[in-house]
C-alpha positions in Angstrom: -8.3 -27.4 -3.5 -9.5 -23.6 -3.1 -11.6 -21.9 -5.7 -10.6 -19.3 -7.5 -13.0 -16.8 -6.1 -11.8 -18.0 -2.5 -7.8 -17.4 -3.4 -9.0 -13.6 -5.0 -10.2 -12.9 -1.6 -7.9 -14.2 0.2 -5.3 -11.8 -1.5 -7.6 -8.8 -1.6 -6.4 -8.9 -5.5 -8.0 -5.6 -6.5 -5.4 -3.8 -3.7 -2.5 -5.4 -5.4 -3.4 -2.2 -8.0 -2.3 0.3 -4.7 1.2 -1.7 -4.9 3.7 -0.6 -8.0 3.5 3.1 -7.6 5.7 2.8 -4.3 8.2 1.3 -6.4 7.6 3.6 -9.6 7.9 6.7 -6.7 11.4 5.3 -5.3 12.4 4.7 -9.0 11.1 8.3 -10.3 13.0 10.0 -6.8 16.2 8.2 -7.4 16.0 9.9 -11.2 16.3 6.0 -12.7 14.4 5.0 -15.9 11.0 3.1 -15.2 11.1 0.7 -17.5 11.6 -3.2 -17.5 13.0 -2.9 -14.5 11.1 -1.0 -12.6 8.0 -3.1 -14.1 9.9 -6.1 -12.5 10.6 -4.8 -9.3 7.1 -4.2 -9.3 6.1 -7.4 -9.8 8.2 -8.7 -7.1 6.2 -6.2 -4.5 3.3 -7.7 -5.8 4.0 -11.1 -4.6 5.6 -9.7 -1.2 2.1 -8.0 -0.9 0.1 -10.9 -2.1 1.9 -13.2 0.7 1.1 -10.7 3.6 -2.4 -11.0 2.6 -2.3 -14.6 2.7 -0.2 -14.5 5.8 -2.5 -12.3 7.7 -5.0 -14.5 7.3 -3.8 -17.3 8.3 -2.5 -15.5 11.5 -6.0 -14.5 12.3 -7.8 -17.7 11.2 -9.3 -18.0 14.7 -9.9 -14.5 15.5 -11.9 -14.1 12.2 -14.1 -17.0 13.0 -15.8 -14.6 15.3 -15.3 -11.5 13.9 -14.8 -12.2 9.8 -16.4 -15.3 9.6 -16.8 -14.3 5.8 -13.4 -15.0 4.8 -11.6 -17.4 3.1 -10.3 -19.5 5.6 -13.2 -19.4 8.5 -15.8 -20.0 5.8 -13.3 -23.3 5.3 -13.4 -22.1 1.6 -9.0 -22.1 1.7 -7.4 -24.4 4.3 -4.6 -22.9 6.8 -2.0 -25.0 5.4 -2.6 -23.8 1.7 -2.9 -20.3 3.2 0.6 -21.0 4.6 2.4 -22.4 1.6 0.6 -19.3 -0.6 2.3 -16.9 1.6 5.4 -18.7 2.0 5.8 -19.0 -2.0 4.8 -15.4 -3.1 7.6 -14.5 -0.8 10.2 -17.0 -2.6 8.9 -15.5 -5.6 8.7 -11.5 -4.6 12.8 -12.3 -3.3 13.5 -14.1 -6.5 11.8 -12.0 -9.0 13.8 -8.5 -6.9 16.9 -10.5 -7.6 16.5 -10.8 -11.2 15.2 -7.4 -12.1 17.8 -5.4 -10.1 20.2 -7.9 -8.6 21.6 -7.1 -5.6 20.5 -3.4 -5.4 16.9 -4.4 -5.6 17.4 -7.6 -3.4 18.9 -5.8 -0.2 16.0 -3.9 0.3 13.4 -6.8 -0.8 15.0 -9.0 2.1 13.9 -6.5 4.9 10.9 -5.8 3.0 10.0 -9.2 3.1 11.0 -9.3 7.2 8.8 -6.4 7.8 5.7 -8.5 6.1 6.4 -11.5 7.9 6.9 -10.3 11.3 4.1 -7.5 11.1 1.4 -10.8 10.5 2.8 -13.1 13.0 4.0 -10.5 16.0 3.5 -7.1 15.8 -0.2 -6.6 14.0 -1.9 -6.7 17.5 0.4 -4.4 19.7 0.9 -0.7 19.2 4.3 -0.5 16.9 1.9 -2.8 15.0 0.9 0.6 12.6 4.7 1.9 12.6 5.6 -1.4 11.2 3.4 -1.7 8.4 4.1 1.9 7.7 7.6 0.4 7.6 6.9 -2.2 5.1 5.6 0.5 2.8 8.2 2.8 3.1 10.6 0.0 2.2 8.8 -0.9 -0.7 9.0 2.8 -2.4 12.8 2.3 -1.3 13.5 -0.8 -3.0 12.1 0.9 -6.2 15.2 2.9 -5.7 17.7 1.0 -4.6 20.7 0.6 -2.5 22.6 3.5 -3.3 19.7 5.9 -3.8 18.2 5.6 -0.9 18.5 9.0 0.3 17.2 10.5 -2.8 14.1 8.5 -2.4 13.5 9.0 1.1 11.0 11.9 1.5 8.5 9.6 -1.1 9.2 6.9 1.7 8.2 9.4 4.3 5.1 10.2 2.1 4.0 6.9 1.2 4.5 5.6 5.3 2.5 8.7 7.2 -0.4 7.5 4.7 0.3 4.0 5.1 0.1 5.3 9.3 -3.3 6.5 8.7 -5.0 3.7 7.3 -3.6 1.1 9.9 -4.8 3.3 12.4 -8.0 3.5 11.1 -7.8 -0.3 10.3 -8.0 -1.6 13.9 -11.5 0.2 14.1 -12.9 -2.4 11.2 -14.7 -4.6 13.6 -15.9 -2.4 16.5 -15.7 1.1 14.9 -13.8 4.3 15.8 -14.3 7.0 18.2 -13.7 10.7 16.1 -10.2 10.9 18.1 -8.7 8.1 15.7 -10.6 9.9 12.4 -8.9 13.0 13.8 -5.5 11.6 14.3 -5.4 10.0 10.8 -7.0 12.9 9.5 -3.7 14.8 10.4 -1.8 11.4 8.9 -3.0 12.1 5.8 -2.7 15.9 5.7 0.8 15.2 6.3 0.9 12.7 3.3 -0.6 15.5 1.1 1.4 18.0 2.5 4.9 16.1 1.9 3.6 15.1 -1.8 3.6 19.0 -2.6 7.1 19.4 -0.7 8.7 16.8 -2.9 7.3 18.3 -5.7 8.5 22.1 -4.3 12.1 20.1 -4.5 11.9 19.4 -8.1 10.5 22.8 -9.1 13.7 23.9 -10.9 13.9 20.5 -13.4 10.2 20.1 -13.2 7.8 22.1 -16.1 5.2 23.8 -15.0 2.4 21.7 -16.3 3.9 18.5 -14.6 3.9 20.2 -11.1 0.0 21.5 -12.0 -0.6 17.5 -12.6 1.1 16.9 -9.8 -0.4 19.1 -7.3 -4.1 18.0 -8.7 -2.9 14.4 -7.9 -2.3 15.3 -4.6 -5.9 17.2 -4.1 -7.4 13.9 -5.5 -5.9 12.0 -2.8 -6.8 14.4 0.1 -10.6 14.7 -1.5 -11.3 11.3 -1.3 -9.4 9.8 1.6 -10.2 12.7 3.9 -13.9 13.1 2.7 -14.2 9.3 4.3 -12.3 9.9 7.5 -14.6 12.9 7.6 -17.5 10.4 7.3 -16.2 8.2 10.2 -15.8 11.2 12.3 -19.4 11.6 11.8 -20.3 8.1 12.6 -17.4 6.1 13.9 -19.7 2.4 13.1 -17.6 -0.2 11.4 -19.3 -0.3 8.6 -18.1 3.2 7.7 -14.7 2.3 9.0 -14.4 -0.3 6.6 -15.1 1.6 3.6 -12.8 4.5 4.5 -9.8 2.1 4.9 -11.3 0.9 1.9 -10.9 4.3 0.3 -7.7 4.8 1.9 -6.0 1.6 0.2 -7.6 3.2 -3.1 -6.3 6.7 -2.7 -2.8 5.7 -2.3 -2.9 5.6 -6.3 -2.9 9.4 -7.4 -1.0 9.9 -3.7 2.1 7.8 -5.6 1.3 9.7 -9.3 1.9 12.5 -7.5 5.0 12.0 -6.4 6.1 10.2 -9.7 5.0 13.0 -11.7 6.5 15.4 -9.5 9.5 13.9 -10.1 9.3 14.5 -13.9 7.8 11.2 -14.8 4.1 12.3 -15.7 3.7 9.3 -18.5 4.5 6.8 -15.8 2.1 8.7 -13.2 -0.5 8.2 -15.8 -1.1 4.4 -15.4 -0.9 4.3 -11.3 -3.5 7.4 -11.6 -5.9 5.1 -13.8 -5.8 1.9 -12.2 -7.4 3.8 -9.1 -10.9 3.9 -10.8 -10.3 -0.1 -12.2 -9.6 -0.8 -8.6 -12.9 0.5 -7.1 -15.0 -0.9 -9.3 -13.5 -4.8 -8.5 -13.2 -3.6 -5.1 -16.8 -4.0 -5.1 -16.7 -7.1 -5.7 -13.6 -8.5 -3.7 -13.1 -6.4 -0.7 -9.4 -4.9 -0.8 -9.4 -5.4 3.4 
């Protein structure tokens, strides 16, 4: 039986935090209340999340013996077959939890959601569509906080929430062997675009929008460009993996006031308020559990 401290790690718990503003974003562009809902759809994304981390590493269980020999399962701290069964039941749960907060709406995006998870962990990490993929994944889960039927409405935060989602797989795949200032430029320009699509959603909602809320807003979105881009700027100084790790690190951690900007661009500042304060809760566990 795994510890406790084993199965945090092994689903990077504190990045779980970076996971219901995607749906709060779909749910604030499609103009629906978030409420219980929304709060449940959330905690179906959760779980989907949850099993990806539990998926992925189980999938690299033999790579990581060489290269993360400090994770759960390498260590031998969490056996592959609970690994397996984690991931397999988060994502029963994620499917059956979308079901009951938004029926059918909520579930036909959930069930591609869930596809995208499973088949970025077990085919696609390791080849190049592996970072268009998981930008995929992410995209679908600010979509499912929408729903079928609002999907267009919610489609630019999707657009958002996958060019930053881009940028920090990219920079990802330099966590072991570090990145050449090529990569910290490329997702430099991920991320600008990120930013840069945050302010155009929020130019689209200028008319219903008060003026404060868009100043909140567009602050949201210079907190997210300070801090991610101030640690790609670091790894295009020094491109060791150490420094690779913590900007994905700050990456997964900036996605927060990326998504309360688009929620309160959308007219939904009371809601943007919780995703913008669970980014400082998260860094400070993410010192203790690594959220990558």
């Amino acid at each position: 039986m795994a510890d406790t401290r084993a199965l945090v790690e092994l689903l990077r718990a504190p990045a779980a935090f970076s996971v219901p503003g995607d749906v709060f974003a779909g749910a604030a562009a499609a103009g629906r209340p978030i409420g219980a809902r929304a709060c449940g759809t959330a905690a179906a994304s959760v779980c989907l999340y949850w099993a990806g981390m539990a998926l992925n590493d189980h999938a690299d269980r033999f790579v990581d013996v060489f290269e993360r020999p400090e994770r759960p399962l390498p260590s031998g701290r969490v056996r592959p077959g609970t690994a397996l069964a984690i991931a397999g039941g988060l994502t029963a749960a994620g499917l059956g939890i979308a079901a009951l907060s938004g029926g059918v709406r909520t579930l036909t995006v959930a069930v591609p959601l869930a596809a995208a998870v499973w088949g970025y962990d077990l085919a696609y990490k390791d080849r190049t569509c592996g970072p268009a993929v998981m930008a995929a994944a992410r995209s679908l889960d600010v979509l499912m906080g929408a729903g079928v039927g609002a999907l267009r409405a919610a489609a630019p935060a999707a657009a958002v929430v996958g060019a930053h989602t881009l940028a920090v797989t990219v920079l990802s795949r330099g966590e072991v062997h570090g990145a050449s200032r090529r990569v910290a430029a490329t997702t430099a320009a991920l991320s600008g675009t990120a930013a840069g699509g945050a302010l155009a959603v929020l130019g689209r909602g200028r008319r219903s929008t008060p003026r404060p809320q868009r100043a909140f807003a567009a602050a949201l979105a210079g907190l997210y460009t300070w801090r991610f881009g101030g640690a790609q700027a670091a790894v295009a100084r020094d491109g060791r993996a150490d420094v690779v790790r913590k900007a994905v690190g700050a990456g997964i951690m900036s996605l927060m006031p990326l998504q309360a900007s688009l929620i309160a661009g959308r007219g939904e500042p009371l809601a943007a308020l919780p995703i913008a304060a669970a980014g400082p809760l998260a860094r400070r566990l993410a010192r203790t559990v690594s959220p990558t």
